[in-house]
Steps between C-alpha positions, in 0.01 A plus 500: 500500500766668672566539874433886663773451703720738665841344248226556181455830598866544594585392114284745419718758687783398369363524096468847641864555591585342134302744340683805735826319426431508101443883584837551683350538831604309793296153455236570782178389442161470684147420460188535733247279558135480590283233504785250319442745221844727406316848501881692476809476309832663559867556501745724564499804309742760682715539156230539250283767733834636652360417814659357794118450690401244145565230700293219365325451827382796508400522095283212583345670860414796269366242207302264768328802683401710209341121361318485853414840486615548889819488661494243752661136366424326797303215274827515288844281480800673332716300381836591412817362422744677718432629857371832533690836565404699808342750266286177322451349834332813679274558158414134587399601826303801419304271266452272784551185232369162628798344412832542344712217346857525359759332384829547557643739856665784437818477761607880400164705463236252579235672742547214750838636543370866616169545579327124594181637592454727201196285397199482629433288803249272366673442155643179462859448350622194306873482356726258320255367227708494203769643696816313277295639124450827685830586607662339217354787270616730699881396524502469108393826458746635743780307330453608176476875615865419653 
């Protein structure tokens, strides 16, 4: 049997971001999780919806709360491969998400960067697991685009 740990469930994230890759979307993937059990899937999806709020944290807020049938997280972990945006970050927040583990920082829009308290008070953050596969993805994609 495997181990429910938080790098299992960050591979799972980052089979998401393959999948929005193979899609042409920026490789961002994310999955939530309740109870060691994956009860939301997503990636990115800005280019296929033409929408610049299809982030895929918050496909998989929308996906984990409509599961729950309620839209508080707060037994939840997100886990997603990149940091979240300020926009991502303060949807976090609302949800009031237990806990919120990502990969790789984002230096240049990263929420950490402009608004460090956007999440809620009580929800814990953990970062750099997977960090080198995470942000690996990332520069390839932006590479090739160049």
């Amino acid at each position: 049997m495997e181990l429910f740990n938080d790098e299992y469930f960050m591979r799972r994230a980052l089979q998401e971001a393959e999948q929005a890759l193979q899609e042409g979307e920026i490789p961002i993937g994310a999955v939530v999780v309740s109870q060691n059990r994956i009860i939301a899937r997503a990636h990115n999806l800005t280019e296929t919806l033409t929408d610049v709020t299809a982030h895929a944290e918050m496909q998989a807020i929308t996906a984990a709360a409509n599961l729950l049938g309620g839209k508080y997280l707060n037994e939840c972990t997100l886990y997603v491969t990149i940091e979240p945006c300020v926009m991502c970050a303060g949807a976090l927040g609302w949800s009031q998400i237990g806990k919120v583990v990502y990969g790789a920082s984002d230096e240049k829009r990263g929420y950490r960067k402009f608004a460090p308290a956007a999440l809620h008070p009580k929800t814990e953050v953990v970062f750099g697991i997977l960090e080198n596969e995470c942000s690996q993805q990332m520069r390839d994609f932006f590479q090739k685009k160049r």
